[in-house]
Residue, then its C-alpha position, 0 to 999 in steps of 0.5 A: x560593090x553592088x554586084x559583089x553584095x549581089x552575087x554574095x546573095x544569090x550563091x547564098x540563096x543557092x546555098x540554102x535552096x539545094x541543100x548541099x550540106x544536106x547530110x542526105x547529100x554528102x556521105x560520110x562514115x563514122x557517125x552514130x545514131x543520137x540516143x548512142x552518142x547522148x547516152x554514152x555523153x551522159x554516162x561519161x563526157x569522156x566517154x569514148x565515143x562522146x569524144x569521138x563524135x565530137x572529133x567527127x562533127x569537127x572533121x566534117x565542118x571542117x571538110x564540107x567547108x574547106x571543100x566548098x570554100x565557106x568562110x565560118x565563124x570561128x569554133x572549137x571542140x566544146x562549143x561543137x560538142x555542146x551544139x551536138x548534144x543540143x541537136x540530138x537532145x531535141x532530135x534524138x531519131x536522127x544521127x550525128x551525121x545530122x547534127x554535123x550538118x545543123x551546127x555547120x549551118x548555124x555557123x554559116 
């Protein structure tokens, strides 16, 4: 049990200190810069591409934690549309891609 919770711990450790869900590292297409998407969610939380990246941030959670076989805390479609508006709202220079990353990490 030692060695389980320790290994757990190291591979944590790893996680975190190479970055490998760092947006620099995995290329995606698709997402948009944060002052596009906040904008069009402020016009309309219908709006298409509102909507869209929410889709996107979804898809790359999903992706980036299947691929890399990491268990995380159960999420729907509002919550990761809130949590992304959050993100760009207090980094609005950075993308959706970004803030896809930042949720996936807080879900970790």
């Amino acid at each position: 049990m030692k060695r389980v919770c320790f290994a757990s711990f190291v591979i944590f450790g790893l996680i975190q200190n190479i970055g490998f869900v760092s947006a620099k590292e995995i290329q995606s297409v698709g997402h948009i810069a944060c002052g596009t998407f906040l904008a069009a969610c402020n016009a309309d939380e219908l709006d298409l591409d509102c909507q869209a990246q929410t889709a996107y941030a979804e898809g790359y959670i999903s992706g980036i934690s299947w691929e890399y076989e990491i268990p995380l805390e159960d999420f729907d479609g509002d919550t990761v549309k809130y949590a992304l508006i959050k993100y760009c709202s207090e980094n609005p220079l950075t993308d959706t891609q970004e803030g896809a990353a930042w949720i996936l990490r807080q879900l970790m």
